[in-house]
C-alpha positions as CSV (number, residue, x, y, z in Angstrom):
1,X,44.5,-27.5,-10.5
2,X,43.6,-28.6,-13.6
3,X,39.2,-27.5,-15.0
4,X,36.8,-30.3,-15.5
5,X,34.5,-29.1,-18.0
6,X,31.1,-29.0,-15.6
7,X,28.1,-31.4,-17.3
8,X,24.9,-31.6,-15.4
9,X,22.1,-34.4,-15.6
10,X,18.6,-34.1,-14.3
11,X,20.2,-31.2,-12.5
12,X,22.9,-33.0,-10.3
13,X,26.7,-32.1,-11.2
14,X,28.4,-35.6,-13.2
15,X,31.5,-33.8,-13.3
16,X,32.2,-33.2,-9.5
17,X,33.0,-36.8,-9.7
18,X,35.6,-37.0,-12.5
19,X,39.4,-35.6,-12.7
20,X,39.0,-35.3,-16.2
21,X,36.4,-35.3,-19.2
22,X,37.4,-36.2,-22.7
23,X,36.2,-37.4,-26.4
24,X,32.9,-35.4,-25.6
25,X,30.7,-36.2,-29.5
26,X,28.4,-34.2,-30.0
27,X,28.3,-35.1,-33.5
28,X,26.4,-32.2,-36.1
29,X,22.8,-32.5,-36.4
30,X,20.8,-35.5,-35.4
31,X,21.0,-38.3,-37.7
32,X,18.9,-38.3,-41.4
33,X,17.2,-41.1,-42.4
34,X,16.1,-41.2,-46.6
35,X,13.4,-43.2,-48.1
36,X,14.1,-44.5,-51.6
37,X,12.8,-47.1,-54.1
38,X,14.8,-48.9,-56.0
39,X,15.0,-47.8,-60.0
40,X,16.6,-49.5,-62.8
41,X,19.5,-47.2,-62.4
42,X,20.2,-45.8,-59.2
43,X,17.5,-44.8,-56.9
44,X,14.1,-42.5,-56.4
45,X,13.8,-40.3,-53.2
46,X,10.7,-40.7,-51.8
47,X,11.2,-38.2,-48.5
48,X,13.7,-38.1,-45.3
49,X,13.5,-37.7,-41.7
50,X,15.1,-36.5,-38.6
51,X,16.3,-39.4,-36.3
52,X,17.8,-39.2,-32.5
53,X,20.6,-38.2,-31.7
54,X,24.4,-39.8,-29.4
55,X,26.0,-38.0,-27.0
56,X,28.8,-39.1,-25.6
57,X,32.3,-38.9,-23.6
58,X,34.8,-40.0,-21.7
59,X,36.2,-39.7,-18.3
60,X,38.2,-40.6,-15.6
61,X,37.1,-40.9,-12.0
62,X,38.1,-39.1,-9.0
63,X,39.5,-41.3,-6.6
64,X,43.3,-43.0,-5.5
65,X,42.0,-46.1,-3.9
66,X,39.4,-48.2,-5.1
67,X,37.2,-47.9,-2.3
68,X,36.8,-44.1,-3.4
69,X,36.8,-45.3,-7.1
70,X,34.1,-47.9,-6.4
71,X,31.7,-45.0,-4.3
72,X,32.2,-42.6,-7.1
73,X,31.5,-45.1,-10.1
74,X,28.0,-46.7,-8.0
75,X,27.0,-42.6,-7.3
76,X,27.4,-42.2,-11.2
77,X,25.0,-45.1,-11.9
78,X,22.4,-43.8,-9.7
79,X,22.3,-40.1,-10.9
80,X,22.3,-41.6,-15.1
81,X,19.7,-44.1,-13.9
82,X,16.6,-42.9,-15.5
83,X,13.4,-44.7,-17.4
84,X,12.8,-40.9,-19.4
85,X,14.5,-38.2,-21.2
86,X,16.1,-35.7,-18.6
87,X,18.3,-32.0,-19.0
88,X,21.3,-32.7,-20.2
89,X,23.8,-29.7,-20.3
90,X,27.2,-28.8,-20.6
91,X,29.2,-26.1,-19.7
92,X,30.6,-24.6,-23.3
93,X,26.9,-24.5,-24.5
94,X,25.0,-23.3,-21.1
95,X,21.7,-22.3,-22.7
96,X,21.5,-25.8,-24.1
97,X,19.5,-28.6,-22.6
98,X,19.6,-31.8,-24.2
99,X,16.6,-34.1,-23.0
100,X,18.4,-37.3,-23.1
101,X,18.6,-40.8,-21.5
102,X,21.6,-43.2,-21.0
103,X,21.9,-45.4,-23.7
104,X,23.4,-48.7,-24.5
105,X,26.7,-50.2,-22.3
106,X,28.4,-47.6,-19.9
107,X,31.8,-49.0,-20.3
108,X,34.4,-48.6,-17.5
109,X,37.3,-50.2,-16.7
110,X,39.9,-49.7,-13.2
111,X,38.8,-45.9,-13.1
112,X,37.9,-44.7,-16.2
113,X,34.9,-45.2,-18.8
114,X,32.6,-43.8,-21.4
115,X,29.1,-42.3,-20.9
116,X,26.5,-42.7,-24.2
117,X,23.6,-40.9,-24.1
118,X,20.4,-40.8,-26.5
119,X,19.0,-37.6,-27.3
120,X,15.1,-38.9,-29.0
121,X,14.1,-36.0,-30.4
122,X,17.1,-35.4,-32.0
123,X,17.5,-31.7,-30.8
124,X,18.6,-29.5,-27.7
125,X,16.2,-26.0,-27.5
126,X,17.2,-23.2,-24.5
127,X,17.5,-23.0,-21.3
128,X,15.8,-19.7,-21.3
129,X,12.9,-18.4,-22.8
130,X,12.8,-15.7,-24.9
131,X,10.7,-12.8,-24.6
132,X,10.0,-10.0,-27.1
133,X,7.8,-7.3,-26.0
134,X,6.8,-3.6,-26.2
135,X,9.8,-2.3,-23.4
136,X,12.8,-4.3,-25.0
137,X,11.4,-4.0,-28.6
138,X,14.3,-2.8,-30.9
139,X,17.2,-5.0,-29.4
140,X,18.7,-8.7,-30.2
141,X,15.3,-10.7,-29.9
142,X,13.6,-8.3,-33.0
143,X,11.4,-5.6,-33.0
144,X,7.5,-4.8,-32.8
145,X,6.0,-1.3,-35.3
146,X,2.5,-0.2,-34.3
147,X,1.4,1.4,-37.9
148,X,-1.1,3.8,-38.2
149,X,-3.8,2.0,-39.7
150,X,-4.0,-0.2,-36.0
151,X,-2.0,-3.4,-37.5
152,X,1.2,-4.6,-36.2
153,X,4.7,-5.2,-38.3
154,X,6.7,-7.7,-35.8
155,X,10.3,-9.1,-36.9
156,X,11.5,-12.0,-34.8
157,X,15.0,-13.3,-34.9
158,X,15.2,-16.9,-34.1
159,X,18.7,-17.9,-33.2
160,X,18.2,-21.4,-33.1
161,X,18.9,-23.8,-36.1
162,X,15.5,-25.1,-36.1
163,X,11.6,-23.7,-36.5
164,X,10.2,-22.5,-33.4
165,X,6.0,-23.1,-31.7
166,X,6.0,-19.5,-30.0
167,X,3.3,-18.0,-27.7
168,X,1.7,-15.0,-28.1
169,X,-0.5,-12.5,-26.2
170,X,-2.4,-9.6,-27.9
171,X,-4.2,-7.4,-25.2
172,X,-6.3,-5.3,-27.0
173,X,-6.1,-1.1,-25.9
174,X,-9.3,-0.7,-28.3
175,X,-12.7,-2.4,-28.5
176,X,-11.9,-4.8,-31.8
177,X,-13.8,-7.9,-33.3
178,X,-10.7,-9.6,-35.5
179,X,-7.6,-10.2,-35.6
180,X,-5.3,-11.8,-38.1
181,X,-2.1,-13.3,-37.7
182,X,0.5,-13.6,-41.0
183,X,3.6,-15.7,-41.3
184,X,5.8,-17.1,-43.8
185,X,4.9,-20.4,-42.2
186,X,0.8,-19.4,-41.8
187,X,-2.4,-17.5,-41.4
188,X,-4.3,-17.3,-38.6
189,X,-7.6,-15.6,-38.3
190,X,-9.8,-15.2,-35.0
191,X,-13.4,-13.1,-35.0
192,X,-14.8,-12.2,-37.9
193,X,-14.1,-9.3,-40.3
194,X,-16.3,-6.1,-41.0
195,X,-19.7,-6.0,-42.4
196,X,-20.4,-3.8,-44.8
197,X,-21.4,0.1,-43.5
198,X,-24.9,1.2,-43.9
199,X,-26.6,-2.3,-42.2
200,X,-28.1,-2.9,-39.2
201,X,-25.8,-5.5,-37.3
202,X,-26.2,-7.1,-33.7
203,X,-23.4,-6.6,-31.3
204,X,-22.5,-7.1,-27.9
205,X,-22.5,-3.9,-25.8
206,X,-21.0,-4.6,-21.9
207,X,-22.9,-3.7,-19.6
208,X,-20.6,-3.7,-16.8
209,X,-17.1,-4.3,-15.5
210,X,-14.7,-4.4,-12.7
211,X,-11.9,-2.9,-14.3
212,X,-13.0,0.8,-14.5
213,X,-14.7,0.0,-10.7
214,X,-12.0,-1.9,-9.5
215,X,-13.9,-1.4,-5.6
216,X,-17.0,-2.9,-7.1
217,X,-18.7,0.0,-6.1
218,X,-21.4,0.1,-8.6
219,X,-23.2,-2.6,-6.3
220,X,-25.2,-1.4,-3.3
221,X,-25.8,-3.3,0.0
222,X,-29.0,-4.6,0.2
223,X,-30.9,-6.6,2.9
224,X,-33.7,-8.4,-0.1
225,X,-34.2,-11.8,-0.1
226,X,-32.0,-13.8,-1.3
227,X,-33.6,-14.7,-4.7
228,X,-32.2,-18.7,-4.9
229,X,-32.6,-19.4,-1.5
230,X,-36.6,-17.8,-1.7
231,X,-37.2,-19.6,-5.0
232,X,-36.7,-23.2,-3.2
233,X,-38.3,-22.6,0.1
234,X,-34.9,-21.8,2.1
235,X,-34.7,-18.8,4.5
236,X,-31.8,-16.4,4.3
237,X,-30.1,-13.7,6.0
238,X,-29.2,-10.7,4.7
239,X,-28.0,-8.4,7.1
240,X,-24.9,-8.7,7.2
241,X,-21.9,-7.0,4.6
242,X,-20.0,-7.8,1.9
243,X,-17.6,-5.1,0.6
244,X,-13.8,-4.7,-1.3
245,X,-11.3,-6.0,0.8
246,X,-7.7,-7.3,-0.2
247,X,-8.6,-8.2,-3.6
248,X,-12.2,-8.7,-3.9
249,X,-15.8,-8.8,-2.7
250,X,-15.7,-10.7,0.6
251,X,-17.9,-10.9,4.0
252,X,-16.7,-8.3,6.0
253,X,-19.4,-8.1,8.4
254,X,-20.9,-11.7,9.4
255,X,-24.7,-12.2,10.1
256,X,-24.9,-13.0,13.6
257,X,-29.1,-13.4,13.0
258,X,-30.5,-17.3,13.9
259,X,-32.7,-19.4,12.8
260,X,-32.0,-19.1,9.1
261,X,-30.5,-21.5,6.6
262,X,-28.0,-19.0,5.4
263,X,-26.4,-15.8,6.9
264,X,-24.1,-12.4,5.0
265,X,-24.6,-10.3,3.1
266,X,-26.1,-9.1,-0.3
267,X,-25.4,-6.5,-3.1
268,X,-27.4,-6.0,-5.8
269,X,-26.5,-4.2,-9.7
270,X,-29.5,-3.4,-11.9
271,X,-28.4,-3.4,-15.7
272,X,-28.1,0.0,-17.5
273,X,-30.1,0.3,-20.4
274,X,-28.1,0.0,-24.0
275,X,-27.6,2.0,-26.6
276,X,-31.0,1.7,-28.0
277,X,-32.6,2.6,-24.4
278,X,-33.8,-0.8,-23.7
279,X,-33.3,-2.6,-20.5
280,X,-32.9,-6.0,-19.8
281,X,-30.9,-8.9,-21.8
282,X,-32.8,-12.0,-23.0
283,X,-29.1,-12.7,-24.7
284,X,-26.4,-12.4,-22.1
285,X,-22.5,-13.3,-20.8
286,X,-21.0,-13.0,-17.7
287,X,-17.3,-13.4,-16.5
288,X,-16.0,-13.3,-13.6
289,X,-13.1,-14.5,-11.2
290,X,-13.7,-16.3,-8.3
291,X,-11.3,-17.4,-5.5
292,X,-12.4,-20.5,-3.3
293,X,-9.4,-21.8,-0.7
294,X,-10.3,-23.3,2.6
295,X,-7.8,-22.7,4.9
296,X,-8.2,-25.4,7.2
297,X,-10.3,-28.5,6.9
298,X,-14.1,-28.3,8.1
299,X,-14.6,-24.3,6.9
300,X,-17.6,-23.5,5.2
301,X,-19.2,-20.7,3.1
302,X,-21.3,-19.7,-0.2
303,X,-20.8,-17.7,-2.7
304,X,-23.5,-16.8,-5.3
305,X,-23.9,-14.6,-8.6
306,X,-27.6,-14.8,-8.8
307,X,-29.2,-13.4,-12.6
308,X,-33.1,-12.4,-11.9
309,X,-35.8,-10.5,-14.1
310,X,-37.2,-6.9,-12.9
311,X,-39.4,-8.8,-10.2
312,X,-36.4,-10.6,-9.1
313,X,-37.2,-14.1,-10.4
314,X,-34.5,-16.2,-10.4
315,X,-33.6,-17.2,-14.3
316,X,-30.0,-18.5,-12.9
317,X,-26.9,-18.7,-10.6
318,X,-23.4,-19.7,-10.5
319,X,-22.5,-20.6,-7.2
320,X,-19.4,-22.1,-5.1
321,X,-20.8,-24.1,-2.3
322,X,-18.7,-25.6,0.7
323,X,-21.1,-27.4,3.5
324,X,-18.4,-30.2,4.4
325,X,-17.6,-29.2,8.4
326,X,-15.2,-32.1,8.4
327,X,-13.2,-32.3,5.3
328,X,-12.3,-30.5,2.5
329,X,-15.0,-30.9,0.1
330,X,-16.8,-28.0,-1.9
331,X,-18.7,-27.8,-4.9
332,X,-19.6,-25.4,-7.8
333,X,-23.4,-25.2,-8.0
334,X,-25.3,-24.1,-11.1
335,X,-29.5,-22.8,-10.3
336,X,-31.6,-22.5,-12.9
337,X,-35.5,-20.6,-12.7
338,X,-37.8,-21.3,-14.5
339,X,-41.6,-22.9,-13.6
340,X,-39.1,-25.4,-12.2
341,X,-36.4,-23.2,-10.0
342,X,-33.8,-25.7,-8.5
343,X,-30.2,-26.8,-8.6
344,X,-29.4,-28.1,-12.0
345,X,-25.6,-29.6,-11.0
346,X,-23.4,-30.1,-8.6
347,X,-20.0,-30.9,-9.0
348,X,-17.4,-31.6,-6.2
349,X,-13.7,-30.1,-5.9
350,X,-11.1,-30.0,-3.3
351,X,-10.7,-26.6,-1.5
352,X,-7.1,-26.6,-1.7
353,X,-5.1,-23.9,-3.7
354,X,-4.0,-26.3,-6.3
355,X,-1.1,-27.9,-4.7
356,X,-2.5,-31.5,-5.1
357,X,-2.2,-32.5,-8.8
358,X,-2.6,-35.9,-8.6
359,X,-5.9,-35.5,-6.6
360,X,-8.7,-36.0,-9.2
361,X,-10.9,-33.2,-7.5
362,X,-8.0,-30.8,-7.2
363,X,-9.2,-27.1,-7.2
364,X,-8.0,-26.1,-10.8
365,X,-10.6,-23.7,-11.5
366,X,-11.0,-21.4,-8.0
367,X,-7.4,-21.5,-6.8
368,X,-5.1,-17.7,-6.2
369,X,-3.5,-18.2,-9.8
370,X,-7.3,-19.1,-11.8
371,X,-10.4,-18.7,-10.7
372,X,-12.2,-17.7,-14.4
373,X,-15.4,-18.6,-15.3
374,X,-18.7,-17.6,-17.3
375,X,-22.3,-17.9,-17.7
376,X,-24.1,-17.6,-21.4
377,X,-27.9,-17.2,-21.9
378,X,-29.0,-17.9,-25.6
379,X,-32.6,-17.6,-25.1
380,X,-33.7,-20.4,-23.3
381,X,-30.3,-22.2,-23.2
382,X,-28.3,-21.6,-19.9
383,X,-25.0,-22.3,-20.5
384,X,-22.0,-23.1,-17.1
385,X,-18.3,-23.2,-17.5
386,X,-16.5,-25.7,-15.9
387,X,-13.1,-27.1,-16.6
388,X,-12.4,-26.1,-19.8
389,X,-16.1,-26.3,-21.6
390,X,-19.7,-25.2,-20.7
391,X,-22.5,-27.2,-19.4
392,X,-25.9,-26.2,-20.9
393,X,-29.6,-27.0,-20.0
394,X,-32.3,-25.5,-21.9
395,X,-35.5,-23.9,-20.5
396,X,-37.9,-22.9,-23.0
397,X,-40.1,-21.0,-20.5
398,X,-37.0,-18.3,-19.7
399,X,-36.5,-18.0,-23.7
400,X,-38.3,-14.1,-23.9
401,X,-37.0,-13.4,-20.1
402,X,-34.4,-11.0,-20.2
403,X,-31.9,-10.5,-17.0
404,X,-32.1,-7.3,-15.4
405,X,-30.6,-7.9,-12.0
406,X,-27.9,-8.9,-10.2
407,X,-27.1,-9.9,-7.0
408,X,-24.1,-11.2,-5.3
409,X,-24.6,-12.9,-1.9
410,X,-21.6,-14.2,0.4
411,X,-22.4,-15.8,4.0
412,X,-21.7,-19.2,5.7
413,X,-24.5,-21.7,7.1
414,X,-26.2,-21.1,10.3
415,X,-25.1,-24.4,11.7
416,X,-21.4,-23.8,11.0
417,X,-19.1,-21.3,12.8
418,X,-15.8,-21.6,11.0
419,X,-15.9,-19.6,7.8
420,X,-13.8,-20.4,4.7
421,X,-10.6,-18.7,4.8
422,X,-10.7,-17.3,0.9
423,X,-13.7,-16.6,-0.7
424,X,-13.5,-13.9,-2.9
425,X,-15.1,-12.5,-5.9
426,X,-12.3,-11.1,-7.7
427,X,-13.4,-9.7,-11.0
428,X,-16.4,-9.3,-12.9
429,X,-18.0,-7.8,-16.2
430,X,-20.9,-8.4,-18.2
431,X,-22.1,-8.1,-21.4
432,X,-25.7,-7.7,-23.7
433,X,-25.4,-10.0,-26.6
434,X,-27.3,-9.3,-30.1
435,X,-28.1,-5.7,-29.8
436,X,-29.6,-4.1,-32.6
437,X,-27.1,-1.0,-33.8
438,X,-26.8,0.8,-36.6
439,X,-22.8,-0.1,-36.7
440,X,-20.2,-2.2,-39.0
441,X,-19.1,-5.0,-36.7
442,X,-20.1,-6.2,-33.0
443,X,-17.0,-5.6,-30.5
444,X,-16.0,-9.0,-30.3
445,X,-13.2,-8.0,-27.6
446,X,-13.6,-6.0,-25.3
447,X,-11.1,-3.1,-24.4
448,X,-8.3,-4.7,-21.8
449,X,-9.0,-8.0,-23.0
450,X,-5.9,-10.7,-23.3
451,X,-5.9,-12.9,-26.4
452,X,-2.9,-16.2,-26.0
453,X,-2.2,-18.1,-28.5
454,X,-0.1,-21.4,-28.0
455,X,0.8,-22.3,-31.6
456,X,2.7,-25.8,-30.2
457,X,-0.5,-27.1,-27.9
458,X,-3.0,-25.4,-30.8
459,X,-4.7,-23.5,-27.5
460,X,-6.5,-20.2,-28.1
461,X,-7.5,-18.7,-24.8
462,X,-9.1,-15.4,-24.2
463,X,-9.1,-14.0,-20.9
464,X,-8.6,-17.9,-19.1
465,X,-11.4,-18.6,-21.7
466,X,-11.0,-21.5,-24.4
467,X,-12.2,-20.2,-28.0
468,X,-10.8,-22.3,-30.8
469,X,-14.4,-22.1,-31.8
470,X,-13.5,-18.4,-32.8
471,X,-11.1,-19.4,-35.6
472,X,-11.4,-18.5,-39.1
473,X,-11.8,-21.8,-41.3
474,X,-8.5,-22.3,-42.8
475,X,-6.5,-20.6,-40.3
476,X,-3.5,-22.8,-39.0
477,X,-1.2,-22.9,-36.5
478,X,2.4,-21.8,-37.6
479,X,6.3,-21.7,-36.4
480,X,8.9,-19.2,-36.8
481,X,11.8,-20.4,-39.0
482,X,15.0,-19.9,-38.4
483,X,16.6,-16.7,-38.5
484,X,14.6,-13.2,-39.0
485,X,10.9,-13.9,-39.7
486,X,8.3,-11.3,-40.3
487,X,4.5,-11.5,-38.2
488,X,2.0,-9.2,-39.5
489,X,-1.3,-8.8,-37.1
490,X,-4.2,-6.8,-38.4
491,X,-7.6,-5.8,-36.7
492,X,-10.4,-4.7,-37.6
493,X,-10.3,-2.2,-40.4
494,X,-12.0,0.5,-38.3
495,X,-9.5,-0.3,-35.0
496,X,-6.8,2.0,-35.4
497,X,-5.5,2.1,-32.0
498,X,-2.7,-0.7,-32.1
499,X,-2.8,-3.6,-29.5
500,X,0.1,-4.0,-27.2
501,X,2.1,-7.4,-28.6
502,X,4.2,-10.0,-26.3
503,X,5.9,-12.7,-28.5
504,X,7.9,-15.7,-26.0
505,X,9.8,-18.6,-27.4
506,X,12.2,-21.9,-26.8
507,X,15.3,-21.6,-29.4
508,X,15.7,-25.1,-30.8
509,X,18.9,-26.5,-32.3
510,X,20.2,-29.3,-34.1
C-alpha cells in the first residue's frame, strides 16, 4: 500500500482523500521585494521587504468511478473554502503551521489537480511552544544562572530562522523595586533604581496578605454594623458566618434574622501599625481576588470589602452586587464616604464564568480563571479597577483620613432565598503607601509577586495588574534573534536573592 504524505488544513486531513501527493513547493524563504531609484548607472537601494509566500502541490484523487471522484473533489472544496488564514501543516515538518488560505485557480482535471495556497505573512512559526524555565534549565531550549549579586545570566537558543516576541514571567523570591531587562535586540527597565543611602525615602510597607494566612485567619467574626449599609440608612444583619471554605472566604452560615435589608456575616481586620509605630493609612492599596459565578439564573448575593477610619466611618468599598432574582445580571459597586457617603458607580456584568465572549457584559473580571482587582487612595482621590484601568473620584474631605479598618461582609437580601452559587473572596493583601523610612528604595514588589511581560502585544502585567505606566523612559520592547541570544535581568542593587525566571516562545521560520 503505497504512504500519502498526511497534510492537514484548519485541522481536517486533505490527504485521506488522495492516492497520491506530488510537486509539493515550498519554495525557500518568502518572497523579497527591493526598493531602488533609478541612477545614471545602475541603480540605488533604498530598502527591501518580506512579501507572502506559495505553497503548493499536486495530487490525485481517491476514487475509480466518477461518482466517488466527484464526492471527493466537492469534499475538498469545502474543507480549502476559507475567507482567513488557517493551519496549514505537513507531515515531514510537523511542528510547522503555515497560516495560509487558498489562492488563485484550483486546477483539476478527470481526477487529479493542483492545490495553491497563500501564506500572507510569509512565514510558518511552531506548533508548540517553547518553555524555558528553572526545572529544564541546562537542556536544548538554553539555560538560566542566578549570580550572586541577585541578577540573572539567561541564554536562549532560538531554533527558528526568524526573530522571536517571547513572554516572560519574573516572580520575585525577595522584596525588590527594579528590574532590568538586557538584549542584543533591547533594554527594558520597570521600577525605579536605588536612591542614594543616608536619605529619608517613602515606601510602601504591606500591611497584610493572604499568602502567609492562606485561611484568612487574621480576620475575626464580628456581629458590628455593617459600615455601608449604616452610612445610607439600610439595616443589616450580621449574625451570621463567613469563614475559609474551598478556596476562599465564603458564607458558611446564612442569617436566618428578618426584617433587614441584608443578611451574613462580617469579619473585621484592624491595620498593624508600621514601621514607624503609626497606625492608619491616609495613602493606601488593596488587591484582592474575587470570584462572582451564578450558578443558576435568578441567585443573588453581596459581597463587600469595606475601608473605614478608627470610628468605623466608611471612606470606601469595593463591592460585587447581584439583586437580579430573574436573570443573570450583577454588578460591581464602588461606595465612597465622605460628608456625602453613597454609591459612586455601578456597572453591570453577566454572572456567567466567562464562557460567553461575544456577550458585551461577559464576566471577564470575576470569573474561576481572573477575578483581580484593586483599590488606591491618594489622599482624597479614590481610585476602582475595572477592566483593565481605574475609575477615580476625588473627595477632598477624606484627603487627611487615613484607613484603619477592614471589614469584609458576605450575605444575600432578605427578600431572596436562592443564594449565588460562587462568591468567594479568594485572595487579598494590602499595603501603606509613602511611609517615611530611613531606607534606600521603597519595595516596589512585593515578595511572591509575578511580573509578565508580553514583548509582541507590548503588555506588562503584574499580578493580573496592567503597569506600562511603571516603565523606564526609553525602555523598549525586544525579540530574540535567531540562534543563541543572551538576556541579562538585574534588580535592585541591594536584592541579592535571585528571582525565579520562566522564558516561553513560538519558533518562527522562513
Amino acid at each position: 500500500m503505497k504512504k500519502v504524505m498526511k497534510i492537514t488544513y484548519g485541522g481536517a486531513e486533505l490527504s485521506k482523500f488522495f492516492d497520491s501527493v506530488t510537486n509539493i513547493k515550498r519554495n525557500i524563504g518568502s518572497t523579497w521585494e527591493n526598493s531602488t531609484e533609478k541612477l545614471g548607472n545602475g541603480v540605488d537601494f533604498l530598502y527591501n521587504s518580506r512579501g507572502s509566500k506559495g505553497i503548493s502541490f499536486d495530487y490525485v484523487l481517491k476514487g475509480i468511478f466518477f461518482n466517488d471522484i466527484n464526492h471527493n473533489k466537492e469534499q475538498l472544496a469545502s474543507l480549502v473554502n476559507t475567507k482567513e488564514p488557517i493551519e496549514l501543516i505537513f507531515e515531514d515538518e510537523p511542528n510547522k503551521v503555515w497560516l495560509a488560505l487558498p489562492d488563485g485557480e484550483q486546477s483539476f482535471d478527470l481526477d487529479s489537480g493542483t492545490l495553491n495556497f497563500l501564506v500572507p505573512s510569509g512565514e510558518a512559526e511552531s506548533v508548540d511552544t517553547k518553555v524555558l524555565n528553572e526545572s529544564n534549565s541546562g537542556g536544548e531550549l538554553g539555560t538560566i544562572t542566578h549570580n550572586a549579586d541577585g541578577s540573572t545570566k539567561v541564554i536562549i537558543n532560538n531554533k527558528g530562522s526568524l526573530e522571536t516576541f517571547p513572554k516572560i514571567k519574573v516572580t520575585n523570591v525577595h522584596e525588590n523595586g527594579y528590574l532590568g531587562f538586557v538584549n542584543p535586540n533591547g533594554i527594558l527597565e520597570l521600577g525605579k533604581r536605588e536612591e542614594a543611602d543616608g536619605e529619608t525615602v517613602k515606601e510602601s510597607q504591606i500591611l497584610y496578605t493572604s499568602d502567609s494566612d492562606s485561611k484568612f485567619s487574621k480576620l475575626v467574626d464580628t456581629n458590628a454594623e455593617n459600615p455601608q449599609t449604616s452610612s445610607v440608612g439600610m439595616t443589616c444583619d450580621t449574625s451570621g458566618k463567613i469563614s475559609y471554605s474551598k478556596d476562599g472566604l465564603r458564607l458558611t452560615t446564612p442569617s436566618t434574622v428578618t426584617g433587614k435589608t441584608l443578611r451574613g456575616g462580617m469579619k473585621v481586620f484592624d491595620l498593624p501599625p508600621d514601621s514607624n509605630g503609626e497606625k492608619g493609612a491616609v495613602n493606601f492599596y488593596a488587591w484582592f481576588n474575587i470570584l462572582a459565578h451564578a450558578l443558576d439564573y435568578g441567585q443573588t448575593g453581596v459581597l463587600q470589602i469595606l475601608f473605614t477610619d478608627k470610628e468605623d466611618n466608611l471612606v470606601a468599598g469595593y463591592g460585587v452586587v447581584k439583586t437580579d432574582m430573574v436573570g443573570n445580571v450583577g454588578n460591581v459597586k464602588f461606595w465612597v464616604g465622605g460628608d456625602k457617603p453613597r454609591e459612586w458607580k455601578s456597572l453591570p456584568f453577566t454572572a456567567n464564568d466567562g464562557e460567553a465572549p461575544k456577550d458585551p457584559n461577559n464576566n471577564t473580571q470575576f470569573n474561576s480563571k481572573t477575578g483581580w482587582h484593586d483599590f488606591v487612595k491618594k489622599k482624597g482621590a479614590l481610585s476602582f479597577h475595572w477592566k483593565g484601568s481605574r475609575q477615580t473620584i476625588n473627595v477632598p474631605e477624606l484627603a487627611e483620613v487615613p484607613i484603619e479598618r477592614i471589614y469584609v461582609f458576605i450575605g444575600n437580601w432578605s427578600g431572596s432565598n436562592k443564594f449565588i452559587g460562587d462568591l468567594s473572596l479568594r485572595r487579598f493583601w494590602c499595603r501603606k503607601d509613602y511611609v517615611s523610612v530611613w531606607d534606600d528604595l521603597p519595595n516596589r514588589y512585593q515578595t511572591g509577586s509575578v511580573m509578565e511581560l508580553d514583548m509582541e502585544n507590548g503588555k506588562l502585567i503584574k499580578d493580573g495588574i496592567a503597569i506600562n505606566n511603571e516603565l523606564v523612559t526609553g525602555s523598549k520592547f525586544f525579540s530574540f534573534p535567531p540562534g543563541e541570544s543572551e538576556l541579562d535581568i538585574y534588580q535592585s542593587s541591594w536584592n541579592t536573592t535571585p528571582p525565579q525566571v520562566e522564558i516561553e516562545w513560538k519558533e518562527r521560520y522562513l
